[in-house]
Legacy VTK file of the C-alpha trace (Angstrom):
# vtk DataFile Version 3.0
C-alpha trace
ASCII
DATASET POLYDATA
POINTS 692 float
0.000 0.000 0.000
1.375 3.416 -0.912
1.929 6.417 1.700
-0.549 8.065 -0.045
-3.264 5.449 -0.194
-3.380 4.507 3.544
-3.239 8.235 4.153
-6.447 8.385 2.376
-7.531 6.020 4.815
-6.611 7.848 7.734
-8.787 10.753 6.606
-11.866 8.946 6.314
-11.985 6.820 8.951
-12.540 9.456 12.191
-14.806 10.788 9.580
-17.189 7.907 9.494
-16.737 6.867 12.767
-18.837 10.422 13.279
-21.124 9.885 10.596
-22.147 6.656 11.759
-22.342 7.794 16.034
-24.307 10.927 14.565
-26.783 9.403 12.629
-27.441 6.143 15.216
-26.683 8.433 18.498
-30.314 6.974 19.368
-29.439 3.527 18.809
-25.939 2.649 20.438
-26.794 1.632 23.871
-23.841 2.139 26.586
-20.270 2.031 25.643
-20.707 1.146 22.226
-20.621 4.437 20.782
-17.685 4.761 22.786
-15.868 1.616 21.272
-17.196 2.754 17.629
-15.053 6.179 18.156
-12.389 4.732 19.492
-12.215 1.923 17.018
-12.042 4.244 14.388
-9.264 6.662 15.391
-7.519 3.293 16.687
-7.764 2.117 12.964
-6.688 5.349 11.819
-3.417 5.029 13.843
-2.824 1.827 12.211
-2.988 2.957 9.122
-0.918 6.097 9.685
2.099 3.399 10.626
1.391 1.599 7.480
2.050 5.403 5.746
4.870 5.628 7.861
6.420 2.297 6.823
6.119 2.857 2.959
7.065 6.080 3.120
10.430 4.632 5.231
10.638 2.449 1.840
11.679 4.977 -0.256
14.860 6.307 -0.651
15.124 8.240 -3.568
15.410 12.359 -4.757
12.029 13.647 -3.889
10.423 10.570 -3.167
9.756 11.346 0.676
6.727 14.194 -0.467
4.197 12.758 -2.551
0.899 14.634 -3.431
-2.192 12.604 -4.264
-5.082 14.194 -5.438
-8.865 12.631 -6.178
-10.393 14.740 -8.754
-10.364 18.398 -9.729
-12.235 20.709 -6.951
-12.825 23.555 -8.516
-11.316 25.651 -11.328
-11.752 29.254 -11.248
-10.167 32.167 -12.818
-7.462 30.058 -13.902
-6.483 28.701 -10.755
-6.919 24.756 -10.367
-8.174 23.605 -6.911
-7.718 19.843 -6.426
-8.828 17.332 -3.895
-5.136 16.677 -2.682
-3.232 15.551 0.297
0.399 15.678 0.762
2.601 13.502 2.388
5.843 13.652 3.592
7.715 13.347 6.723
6.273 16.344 8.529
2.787 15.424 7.600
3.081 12.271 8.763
4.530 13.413 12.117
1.201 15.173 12.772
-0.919 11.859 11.855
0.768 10.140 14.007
0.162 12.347 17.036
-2.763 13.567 16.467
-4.226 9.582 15.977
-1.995 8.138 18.431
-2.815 10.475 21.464
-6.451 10.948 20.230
-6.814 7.158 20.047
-5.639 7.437 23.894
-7.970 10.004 24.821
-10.649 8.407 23.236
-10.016 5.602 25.495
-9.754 8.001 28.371
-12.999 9.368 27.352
-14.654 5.420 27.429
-14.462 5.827 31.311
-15.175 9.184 32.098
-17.606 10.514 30.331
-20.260 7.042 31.273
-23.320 8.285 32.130
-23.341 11.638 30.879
-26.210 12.464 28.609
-24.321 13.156 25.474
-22.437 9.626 26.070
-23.033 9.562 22.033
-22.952 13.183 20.961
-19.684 13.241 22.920
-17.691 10.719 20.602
-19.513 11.956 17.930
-17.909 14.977 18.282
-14.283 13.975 19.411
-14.124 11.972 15.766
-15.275 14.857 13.821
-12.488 16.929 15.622
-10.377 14.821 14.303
-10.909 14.611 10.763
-11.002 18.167 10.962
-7.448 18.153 12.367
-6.044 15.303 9.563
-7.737 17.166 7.470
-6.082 20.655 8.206
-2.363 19.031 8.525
-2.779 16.787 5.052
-4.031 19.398 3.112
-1.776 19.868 -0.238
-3.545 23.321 -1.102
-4.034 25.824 0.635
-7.658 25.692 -0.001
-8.241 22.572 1.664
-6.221 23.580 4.674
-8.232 26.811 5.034
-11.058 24.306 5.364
-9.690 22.118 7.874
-9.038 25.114 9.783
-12.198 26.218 9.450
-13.716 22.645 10.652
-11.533 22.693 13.797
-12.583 25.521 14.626
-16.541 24.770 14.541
-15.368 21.455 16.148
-13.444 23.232 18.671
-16.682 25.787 19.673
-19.127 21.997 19.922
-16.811 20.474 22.442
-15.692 23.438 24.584
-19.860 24.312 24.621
-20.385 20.636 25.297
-22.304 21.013 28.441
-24.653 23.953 26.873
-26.894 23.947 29.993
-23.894 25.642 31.329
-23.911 29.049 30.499
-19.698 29.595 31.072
-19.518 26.944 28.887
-21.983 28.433 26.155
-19.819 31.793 26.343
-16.295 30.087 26.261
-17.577 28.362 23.017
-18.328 31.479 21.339
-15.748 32.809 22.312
-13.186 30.692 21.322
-15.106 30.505 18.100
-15.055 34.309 17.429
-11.754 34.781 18.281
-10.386 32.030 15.762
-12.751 33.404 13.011
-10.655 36.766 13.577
-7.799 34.058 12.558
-9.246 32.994 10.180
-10.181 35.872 8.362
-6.583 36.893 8.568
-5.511 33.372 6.893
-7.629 33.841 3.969
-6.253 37.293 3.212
-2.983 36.206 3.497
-3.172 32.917 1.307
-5.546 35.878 -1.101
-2.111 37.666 -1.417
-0.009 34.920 -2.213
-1.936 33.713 -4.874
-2.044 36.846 -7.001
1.375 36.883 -7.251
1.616 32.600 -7.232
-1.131 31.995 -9.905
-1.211 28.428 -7.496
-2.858 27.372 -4.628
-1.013 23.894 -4.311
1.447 24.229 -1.696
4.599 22.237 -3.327
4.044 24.398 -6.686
4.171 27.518 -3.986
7.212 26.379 -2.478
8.886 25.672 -6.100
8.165 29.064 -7.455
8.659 31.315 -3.680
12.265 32.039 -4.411
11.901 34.002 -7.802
8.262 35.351 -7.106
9.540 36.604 -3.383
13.016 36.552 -3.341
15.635 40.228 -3.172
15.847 40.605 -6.389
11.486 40.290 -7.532
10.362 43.484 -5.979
7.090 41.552 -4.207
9.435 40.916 -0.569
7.026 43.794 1.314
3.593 41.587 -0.351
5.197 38.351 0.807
5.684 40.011 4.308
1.833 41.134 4.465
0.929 37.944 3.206
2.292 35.574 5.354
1.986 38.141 8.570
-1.952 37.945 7.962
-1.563 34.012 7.820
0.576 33.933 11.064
-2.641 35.409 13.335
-4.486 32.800 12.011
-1.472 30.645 13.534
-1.140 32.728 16.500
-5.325 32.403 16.658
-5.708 29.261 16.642
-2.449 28.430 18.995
-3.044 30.828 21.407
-0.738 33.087 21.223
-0.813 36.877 22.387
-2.657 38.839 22.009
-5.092 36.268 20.420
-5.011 33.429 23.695
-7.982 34.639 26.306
-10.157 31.942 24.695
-7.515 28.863 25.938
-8.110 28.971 29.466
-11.936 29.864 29.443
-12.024 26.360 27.192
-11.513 24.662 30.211
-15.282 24.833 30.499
-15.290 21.687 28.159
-14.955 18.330 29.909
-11.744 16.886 31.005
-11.100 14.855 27.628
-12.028 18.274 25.702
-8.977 20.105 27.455
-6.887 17.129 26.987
-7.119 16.962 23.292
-7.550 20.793 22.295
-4.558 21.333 24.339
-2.358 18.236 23.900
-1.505 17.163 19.649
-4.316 19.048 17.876
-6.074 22.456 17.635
-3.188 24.755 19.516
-0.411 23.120 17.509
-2.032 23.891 14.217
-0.422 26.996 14.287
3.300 25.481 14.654
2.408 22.981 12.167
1.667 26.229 9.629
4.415 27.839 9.940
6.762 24.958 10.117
4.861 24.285 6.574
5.671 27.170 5.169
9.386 27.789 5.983
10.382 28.008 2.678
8.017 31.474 2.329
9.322 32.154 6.251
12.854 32.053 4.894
12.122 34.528 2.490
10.521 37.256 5.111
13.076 38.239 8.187
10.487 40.546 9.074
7.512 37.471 9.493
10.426 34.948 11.459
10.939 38.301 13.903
7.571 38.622 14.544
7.322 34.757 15.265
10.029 35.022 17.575
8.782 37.832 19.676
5.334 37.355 20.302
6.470 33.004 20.809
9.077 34.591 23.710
6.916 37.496 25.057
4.063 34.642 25.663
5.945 32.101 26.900
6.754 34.935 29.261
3.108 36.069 29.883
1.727 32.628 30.201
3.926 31.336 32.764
3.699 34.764 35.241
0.103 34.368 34.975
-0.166 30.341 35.869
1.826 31.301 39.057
-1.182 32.483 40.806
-3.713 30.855 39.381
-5.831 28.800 41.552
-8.125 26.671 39.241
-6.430 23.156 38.599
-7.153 22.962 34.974
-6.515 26.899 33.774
-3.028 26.206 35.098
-2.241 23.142 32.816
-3.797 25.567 29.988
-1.729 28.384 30.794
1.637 25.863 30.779
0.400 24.701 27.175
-0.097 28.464 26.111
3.744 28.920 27.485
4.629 25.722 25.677
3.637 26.465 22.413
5.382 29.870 22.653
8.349 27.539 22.612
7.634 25.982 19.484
6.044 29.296 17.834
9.778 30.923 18.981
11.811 28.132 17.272
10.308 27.093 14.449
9.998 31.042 13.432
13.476 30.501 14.498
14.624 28.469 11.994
15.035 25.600 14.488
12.428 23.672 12.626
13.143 19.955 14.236
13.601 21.465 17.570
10.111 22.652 17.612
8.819 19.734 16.241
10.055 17.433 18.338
9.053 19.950 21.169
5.948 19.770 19.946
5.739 15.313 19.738
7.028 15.459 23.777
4.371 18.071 24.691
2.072 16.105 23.493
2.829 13.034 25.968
2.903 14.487 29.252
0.569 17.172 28.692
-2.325 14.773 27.826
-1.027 12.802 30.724
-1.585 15.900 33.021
-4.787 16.752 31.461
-5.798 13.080 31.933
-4.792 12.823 35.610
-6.328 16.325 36.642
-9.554 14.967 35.337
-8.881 12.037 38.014
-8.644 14.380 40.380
-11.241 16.733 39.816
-13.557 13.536 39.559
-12.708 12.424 42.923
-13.597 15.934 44.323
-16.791 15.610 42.381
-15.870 17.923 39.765
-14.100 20.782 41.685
-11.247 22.551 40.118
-10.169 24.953 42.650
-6.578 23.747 44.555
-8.087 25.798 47.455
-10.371 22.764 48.248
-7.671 20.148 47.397
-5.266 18.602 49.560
-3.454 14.794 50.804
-4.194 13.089 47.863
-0.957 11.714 47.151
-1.885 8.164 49.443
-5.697 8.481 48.095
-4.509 8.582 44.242
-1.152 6.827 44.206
-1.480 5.974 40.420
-2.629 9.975 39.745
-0.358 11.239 41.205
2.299 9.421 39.891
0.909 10.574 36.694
1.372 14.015 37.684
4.879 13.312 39.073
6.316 12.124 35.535
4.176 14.773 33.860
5.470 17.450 36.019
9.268 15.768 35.320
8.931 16.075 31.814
7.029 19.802 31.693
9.767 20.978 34.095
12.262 19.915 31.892
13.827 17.167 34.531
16.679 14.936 32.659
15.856 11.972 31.486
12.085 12.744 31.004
11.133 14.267 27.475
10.561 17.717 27.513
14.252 18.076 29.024
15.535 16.994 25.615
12.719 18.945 23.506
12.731 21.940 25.249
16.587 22.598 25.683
17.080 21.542 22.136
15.050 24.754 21.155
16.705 26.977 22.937
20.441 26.049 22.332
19.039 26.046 18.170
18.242 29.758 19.179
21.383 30.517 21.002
23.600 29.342 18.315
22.465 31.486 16.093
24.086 34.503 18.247
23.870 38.240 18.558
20.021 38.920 20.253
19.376 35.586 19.523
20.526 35.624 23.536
17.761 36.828 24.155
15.224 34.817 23.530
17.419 31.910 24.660
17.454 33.753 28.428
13.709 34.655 28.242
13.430 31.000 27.686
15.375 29.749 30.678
13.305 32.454 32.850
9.883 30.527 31.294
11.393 27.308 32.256
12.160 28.402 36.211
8.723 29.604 36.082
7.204 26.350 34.326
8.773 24.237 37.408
7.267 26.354 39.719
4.194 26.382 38.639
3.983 23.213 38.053
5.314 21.712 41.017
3.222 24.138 42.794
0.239 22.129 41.632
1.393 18.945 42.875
2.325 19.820 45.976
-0.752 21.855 47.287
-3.027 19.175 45.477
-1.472 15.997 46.700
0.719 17.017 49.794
-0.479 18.172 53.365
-3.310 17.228 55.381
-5.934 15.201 53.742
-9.346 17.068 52.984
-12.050 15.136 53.413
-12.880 13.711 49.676
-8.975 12.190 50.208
-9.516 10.283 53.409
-12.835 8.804 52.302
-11.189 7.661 49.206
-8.400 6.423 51.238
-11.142 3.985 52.971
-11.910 2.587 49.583
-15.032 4.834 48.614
-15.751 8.562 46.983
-16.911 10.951 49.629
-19.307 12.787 47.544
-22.519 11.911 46.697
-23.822 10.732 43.812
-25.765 13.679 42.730
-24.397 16.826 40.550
-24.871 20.090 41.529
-24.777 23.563 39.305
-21.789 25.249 39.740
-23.909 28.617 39.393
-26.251 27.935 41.867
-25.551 25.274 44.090
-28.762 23.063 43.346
-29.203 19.648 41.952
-29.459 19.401 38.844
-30.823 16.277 36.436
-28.000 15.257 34.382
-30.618 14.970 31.416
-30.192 18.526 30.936
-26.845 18.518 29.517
-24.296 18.726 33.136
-21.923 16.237 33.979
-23.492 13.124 34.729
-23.825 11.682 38.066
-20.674 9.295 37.642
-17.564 9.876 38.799
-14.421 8.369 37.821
-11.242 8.474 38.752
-8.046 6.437 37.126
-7.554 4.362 40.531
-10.417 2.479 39.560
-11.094 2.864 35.497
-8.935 0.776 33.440
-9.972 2.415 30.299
-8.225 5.592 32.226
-5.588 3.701 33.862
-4.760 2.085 30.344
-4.136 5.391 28.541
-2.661 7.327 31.316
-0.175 4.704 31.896
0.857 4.534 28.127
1.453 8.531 27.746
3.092 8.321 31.122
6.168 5.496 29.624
5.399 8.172 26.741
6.453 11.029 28.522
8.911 9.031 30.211
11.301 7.516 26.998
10.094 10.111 23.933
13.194 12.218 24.376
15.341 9.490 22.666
13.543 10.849 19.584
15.989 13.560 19.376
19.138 11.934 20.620
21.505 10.936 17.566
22.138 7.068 17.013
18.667 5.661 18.974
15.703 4.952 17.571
15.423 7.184 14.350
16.126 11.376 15.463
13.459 13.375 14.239
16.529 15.597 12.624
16.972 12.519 10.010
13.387 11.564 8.952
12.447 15.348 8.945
15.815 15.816 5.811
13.552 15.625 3.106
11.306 18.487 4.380
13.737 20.817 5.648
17.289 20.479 4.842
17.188 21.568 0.864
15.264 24.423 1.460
15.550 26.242 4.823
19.261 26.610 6.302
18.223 24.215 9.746
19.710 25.445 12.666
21.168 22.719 14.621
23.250 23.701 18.108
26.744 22.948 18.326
28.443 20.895 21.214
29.383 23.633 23.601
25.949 25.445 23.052
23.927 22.120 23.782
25.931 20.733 26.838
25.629 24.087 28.362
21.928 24.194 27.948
21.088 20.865 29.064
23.198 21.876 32.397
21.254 25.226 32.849
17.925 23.143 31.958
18.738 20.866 34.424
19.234 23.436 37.021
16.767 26.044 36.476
14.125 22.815 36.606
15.693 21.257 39.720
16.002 24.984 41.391
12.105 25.790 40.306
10.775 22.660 41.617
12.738 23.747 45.231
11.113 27.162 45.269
8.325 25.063 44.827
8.891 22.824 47.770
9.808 25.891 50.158
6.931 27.588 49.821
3.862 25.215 49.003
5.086 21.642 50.471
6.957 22.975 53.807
4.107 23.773 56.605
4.918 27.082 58.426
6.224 26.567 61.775
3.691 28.217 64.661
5.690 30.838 66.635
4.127 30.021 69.986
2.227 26.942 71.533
-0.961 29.057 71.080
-0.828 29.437 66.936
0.092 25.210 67.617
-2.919 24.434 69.587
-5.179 26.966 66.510
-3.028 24.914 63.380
-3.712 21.261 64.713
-6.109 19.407 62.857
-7.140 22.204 60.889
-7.152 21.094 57.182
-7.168 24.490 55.345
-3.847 25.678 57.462
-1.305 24.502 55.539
1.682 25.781 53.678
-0.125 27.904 51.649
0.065 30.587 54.369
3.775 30.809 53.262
2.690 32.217 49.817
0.246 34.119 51.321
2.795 36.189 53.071
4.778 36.728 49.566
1.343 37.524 47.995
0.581 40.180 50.692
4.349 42.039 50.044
3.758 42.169 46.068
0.014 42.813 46.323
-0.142 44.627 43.175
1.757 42.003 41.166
-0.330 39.045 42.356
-3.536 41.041 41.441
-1.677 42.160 37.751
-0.896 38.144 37.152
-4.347 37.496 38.651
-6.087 39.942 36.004
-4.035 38.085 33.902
-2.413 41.107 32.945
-5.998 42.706 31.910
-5.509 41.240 28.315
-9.808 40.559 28.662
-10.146 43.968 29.954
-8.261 45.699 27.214
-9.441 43.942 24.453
-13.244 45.122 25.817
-11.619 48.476 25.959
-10.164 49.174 22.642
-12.336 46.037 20.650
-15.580 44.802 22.571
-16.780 48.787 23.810
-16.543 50.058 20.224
-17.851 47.520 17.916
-20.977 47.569 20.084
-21.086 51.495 20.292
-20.569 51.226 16.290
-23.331 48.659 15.650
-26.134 50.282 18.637
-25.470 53.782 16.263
-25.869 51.728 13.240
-29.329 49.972 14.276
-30.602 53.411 16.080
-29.498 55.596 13.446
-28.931 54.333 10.133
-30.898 51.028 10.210
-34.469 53.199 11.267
-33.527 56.583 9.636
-32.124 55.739 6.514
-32.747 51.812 5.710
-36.444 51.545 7.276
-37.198 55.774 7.487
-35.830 57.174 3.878
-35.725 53.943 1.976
-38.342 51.519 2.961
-40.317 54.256 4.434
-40.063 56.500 1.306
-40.156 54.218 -1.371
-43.475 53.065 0.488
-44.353 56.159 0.254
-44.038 57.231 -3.262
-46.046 53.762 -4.352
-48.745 54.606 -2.385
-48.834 58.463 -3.768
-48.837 57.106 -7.345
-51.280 54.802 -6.154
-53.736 56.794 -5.285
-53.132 59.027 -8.403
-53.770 56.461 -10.562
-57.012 55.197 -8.333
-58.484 59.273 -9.042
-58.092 58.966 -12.516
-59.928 55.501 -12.705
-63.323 57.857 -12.931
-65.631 54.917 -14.632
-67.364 57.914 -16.964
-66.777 56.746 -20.817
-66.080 60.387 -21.626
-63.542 60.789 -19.530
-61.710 57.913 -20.653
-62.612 59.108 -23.984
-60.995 62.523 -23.785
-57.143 60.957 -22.240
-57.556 58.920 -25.327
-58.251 61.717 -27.601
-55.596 63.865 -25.619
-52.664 61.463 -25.750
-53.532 60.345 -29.817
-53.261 64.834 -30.413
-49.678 64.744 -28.235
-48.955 62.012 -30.767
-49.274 63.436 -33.908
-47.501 66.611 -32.855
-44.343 64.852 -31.777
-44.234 62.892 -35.326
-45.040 66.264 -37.255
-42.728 68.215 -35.034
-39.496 65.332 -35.915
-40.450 65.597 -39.757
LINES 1 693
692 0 1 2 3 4 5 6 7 8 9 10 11 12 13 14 15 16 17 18 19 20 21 22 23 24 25 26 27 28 29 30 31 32 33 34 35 36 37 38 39 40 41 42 43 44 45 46 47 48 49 50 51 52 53 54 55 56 57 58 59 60 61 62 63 64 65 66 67 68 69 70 71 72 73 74 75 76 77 78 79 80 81 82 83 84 85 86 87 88 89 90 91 92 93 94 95 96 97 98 99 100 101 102 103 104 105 106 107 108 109 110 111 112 113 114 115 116 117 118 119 120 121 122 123 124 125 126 127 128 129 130 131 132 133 134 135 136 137 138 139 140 141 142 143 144 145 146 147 148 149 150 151 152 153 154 155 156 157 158 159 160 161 162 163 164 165 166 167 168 169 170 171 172 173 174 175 176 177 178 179 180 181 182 183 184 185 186 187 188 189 190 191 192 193 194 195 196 197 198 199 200 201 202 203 204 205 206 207 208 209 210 211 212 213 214 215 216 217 218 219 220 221 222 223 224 225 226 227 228 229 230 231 232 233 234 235 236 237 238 239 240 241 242 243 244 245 246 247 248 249 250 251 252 253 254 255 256 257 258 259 260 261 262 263 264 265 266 267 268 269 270 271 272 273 274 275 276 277 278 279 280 281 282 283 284 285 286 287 288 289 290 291 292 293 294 295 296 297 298 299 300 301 302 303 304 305 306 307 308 309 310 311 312 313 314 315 316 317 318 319 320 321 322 323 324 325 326 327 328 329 330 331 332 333 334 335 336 337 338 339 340 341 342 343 344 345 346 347 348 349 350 351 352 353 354 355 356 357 358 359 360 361 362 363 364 365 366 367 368 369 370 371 372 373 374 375 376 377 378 379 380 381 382 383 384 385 386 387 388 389 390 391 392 393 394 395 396 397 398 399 400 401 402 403 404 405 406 407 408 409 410 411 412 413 414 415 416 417 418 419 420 421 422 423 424 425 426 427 428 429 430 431 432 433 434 435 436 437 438 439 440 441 442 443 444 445 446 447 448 449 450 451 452 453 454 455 456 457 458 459 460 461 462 463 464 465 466 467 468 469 470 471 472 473 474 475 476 477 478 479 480 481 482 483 484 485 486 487 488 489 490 491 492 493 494 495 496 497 498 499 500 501 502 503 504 505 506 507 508 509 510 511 512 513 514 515 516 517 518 519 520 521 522 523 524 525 526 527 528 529 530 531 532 533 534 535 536 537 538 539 540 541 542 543 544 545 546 547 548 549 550 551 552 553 554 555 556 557 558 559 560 561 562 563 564 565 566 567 568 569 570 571 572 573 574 575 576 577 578 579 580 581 582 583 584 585 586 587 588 589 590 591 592 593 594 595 596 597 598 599 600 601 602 603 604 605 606 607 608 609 610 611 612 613 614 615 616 617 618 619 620 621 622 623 624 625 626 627 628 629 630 631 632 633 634 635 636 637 638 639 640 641 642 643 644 645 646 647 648 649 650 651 652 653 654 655 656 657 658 659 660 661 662 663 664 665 666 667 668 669 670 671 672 673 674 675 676 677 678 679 680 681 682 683 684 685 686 687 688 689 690 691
């Protein structure tokens, strides 16, 4: 089978696997519907090794990027639009993790969502996301990719609005949607641009032709800047970048799974995945790679400040992915295109992994996601919080797990390159210090300390909550026909659907930095040659660049995860026997009160990283305030003057005026009629005399 054909495959299968849970959502009783989604982003998986395989099978010039297309699309204006996929090594990277860890989720998913009323709907959903996902990453043209972004983006707004009882989760939907149209919109000017000086939409012909359409010497450089600086908000859009990321942590409203795979291998590293795509266009524009660098760096920056004082279990994994991909957005715009790849492969692991086991968590609690309420789970939830130990290992950048390799290999590619290059490579090491804190931080106050009462319960071998669910808005029970969570909770200690895909990401997480690592297994740097090294000038660190990162990584992970320790893990020692006697056996008192002293001295930081640096605010400000002044003026003023006063209104007005002419001269006399007749015959005959 060629690459091409089981890629095919791979696109259609997710595809009817939601076709067939959508139309029969009535029918599939229980887990079925479950197994059918699973099954068919399993399948998919398969067949994106059998891709892999035949595409290993080939070793000749140009025989690693194959285009396949099924018939003609459209041809318009002299452009022809084809049905095609492309294939190649970085393609195939994406299939891989975006079926692999979706497969995993999906199996996840099995577990956790069981009894929820949109059992069905649920998986119906998850496969449709991912078609639109293989969709958007093996599109050949960029006509077909604008429509794969397009689908993950409705996708993206079903799932993150799953629970549409839920009015947070309504509004983070929409959004998340509006906010990626903005992308959007950008993308399709951009590509717009390209093609009136390309004459092609097909992405290799693009590539072929970029050099003398957009090189020094063609005159279009500033057009190929505007161009590809409109596509990269649709990248920064849909990967959460500034200033275009408030909608990734209000998509936590989704369910557990949702976060997991929006978060993990799909939606938010679209945007890496574009760019990466288009280096040989990126190579051509300094002024489009600076941009990528700066905002990548500035919110790596942002994102990590702000997930030091957040407070809400799940918004702090999303904030670490929003600082993650600011890696990958920094490096690949850097040049360092297998460095931010491969970033983007070990990211994957352990951040489903920590997705996965805060769903554990928040299950046991009976869906609370505030850390305030959490505590002494760590003998409750051995096998969670192991899961969050090697996730937190890998995040923080902790030799021999993962994202030590992926992450460090970024930012010595970056710091080879010199000059202010510097830089970014210390911003980067200041976002890693703060990733280990943050993340340890987590860990610590959720699974250290005195055990609340949800943990000890569990500890006796049963869930302390009851069975019911309860609206978060108002505190009442709520059926769980109406679209909440339903009244089943499950945590990995006891689900082997969730135990079974935790505990794969988690070796995952664990071994996946031998990717990178020269002479085991296959490097990423060797299978990604075909793609990279002929056109783009690959920036690969040299010795004493890399040896002195993966030190500093070391220690700026180790040293974050100790700042960590000191000020969330170690209780505060009572100055007298009477602050003893107040602190014993009181759960809340714990070593929180530590960082509550440091959050009382910088008062007006905490509250800017609270506000999240009042990104929401000002965007109402200078976006949200005036659109809706513009469009109350338009509907007050314009819409009922003009539109419904002057021109409905008036043409109304002059029909019924001739109207009632008309009626006054319909006299019924003969005479009268006889006289117009006689009148209009005279007017007549003058006219013809008077042209004569």
């Amino acid at each position: 089978m060629s690459p091409t054909d089981a890629a095919w495959i791979v696109l259609i299968l997710p595809l009817i696997g939601a076709v067939v849970l959508g139309l029969g959502f009535r029918v599939w009783p229980g887990r079925v519907a479950g197994l059918i989604g699973t099954a068919s982003v399993g399948l998919a998986f398969v067949f994106s090794l059998v891709s892999l395989f035949s595409l290993l099978g080939r070793h000749g010039e140009g025989e690693r990027q194959i285009a396949s297309s099924l018939y003609d699309y459209a041809t318009v204006a002299g452009v022809d639009v084809k049905m095609e996929i492309l294939v190649d090594p970085l393609s195939l990277i994406m299939l891989l993790v975006v079926t692999g860890v979706s497969t995993l989720i999906h199996l996840y998913s099995i577990a956790y969502m069981k009894g929820d009323a949109g059992y069905t709907r649920f998986f119906a959903y998850l496969n449709f996301f991912v078609f639109s996902m293989l969709v958007l990453v093996l599109a050949g043209n960029f006509v077909l990719l604008i429509v794969g972004w397009g689908f993950v983006g409705a996708a993206s707004y079903m799932l993150i609005s799953f629970w549409f009882r839920r009015g947070t989760a309504t509004t983070a939907g929409i959004k998340a949607f509006v906010i990626n149209v903005v992308g959007d919109i950008g993308m399709m000017l951009g590509v717009i641009l390209l093609l009136r000086h390309t004459g092609t939409v097909d992405l290799l012909e693009t590539f072929a032709i970029a050099e003398p359409t957009f090189g020094p010497e063609s005159g279009n450089t500033g057009a190929l800047t505007a161009g590809l600086l409109l596509i990269m908000i649709g990248a920064f859009a849909k990967s959460a970048q500034l200033p275009l990321h408030t909608w990734l942590p209000d998509a936590m409203e989704g369910p557990t799974p949702v976060s997991s795979l929006i978060h993990a291998a799909t939606m938010v590293t679209a945007g890496v995945y574009l760019i990466a795509r288009l280096h040989p266009l990126m190579e051509l524009s300094a002024t489009a790679q600076l941009v990528g660098m700066i905002i990548g760096a500035l919110t790596l920056l942002v994102a990590g400040t702000i997930a030091l004082v957040q407070t809400d279990l799940k918004r702090v994994i999303a904030y670490s992915t929003m600082s993650q991909i600011g890696y990958m957005i920094m490096g690949v715009s850097a040049s360092v295109y297998v460095a931010g790849m491969f970033h983007l492969v070990t990211h994957a692991f352990f951040k489903a992994l920590l997705f996965m086991a805060a769903g554990s968590l928040i299950s046991a609690m009976a869906g609370e996601q505030s850390m305030d309420k959490m505590r002494g789970f760590k003998k409750a939830m051995p096998f969670t919080y192991g899961a969050f130990i090697i996730g937190g290992l890998a995040l923080a950048g902790v030799p021999p797990f993962s994202g030590f390799f992926s992450k460090d290999e970024i930012l010595a590619g970056v710091a080879d390159q010199g000059g202010w290059y510097w830089l970014l490579w210390a911003v980067g090491y200041i976002g890693a210090f703060l990733t280990a804190v943050y993340t340890w931080r987590m860990i610590f106050r959720a699974f250290w300390g005195t055990p609340v009462p949800e943990a000890k319960e569990l500890e006796e071998g049963h869930l302390h909550h009851a069975a019911e669910h309860r609206n978060p808005a108002t505190g009442e029970i709520e059926d769980t026909a109406v679209g909440f969570p339903g009244p089943e909770h499950h945590i990995a200690e006891r689900a082997k659907p969730m135990k079974i895909a935790m505990g794969l990401l988690a070796v995952l997480a664990t071994v996946g930095g031998l990717l990178g690592i020269p002479h085991v297994l296959m490097p990423l740097e060797h299978f990604l040659e075909p793609v990279f090294h002929h056109d783009a000038p690959q920036h690969v660190a040299g010795g004493g660049v890399t040896i002195l990162g993966l030190v500093l990584g070391t220690v700026v992970g180790l040293g974050g995860i100790f700042v960590a320790y000191r000020l969330w893990a170690v209780p505060p020692a009572p100055k007298d026997e009477a602050a003893r006697q107040r602190v014993a056996g009181n759960v809340a008192f714990e070593a929180t009160t530590v960082s509550a002293g440091y959050q009382a001295r910088f008062a007006g930081v905490h509250r800017f990283f609270l506000n999240k640096w009042y990104f929401d605010e000002l965007i109402d400000l200078l976006i949200v305030r005036p659109v809706r002044t513009i469009g109350r003026v338009a509907r007050d003023g314009f819409e009922r003057v003009v539109i419904s006063g002057t021109l409905v209104g008036g043409t109304a007005g002059t029909v019924r005026g001739a109207s009632a002419l008309v009626r006054r001269m319909q006299s019924g006399y003969l005479r009268s009629y006889a006289a117009v007749t006689l009148v209009g015959a005279a007017a007549i005959l003058i006219y013809v005399l008077v042209q004569s």
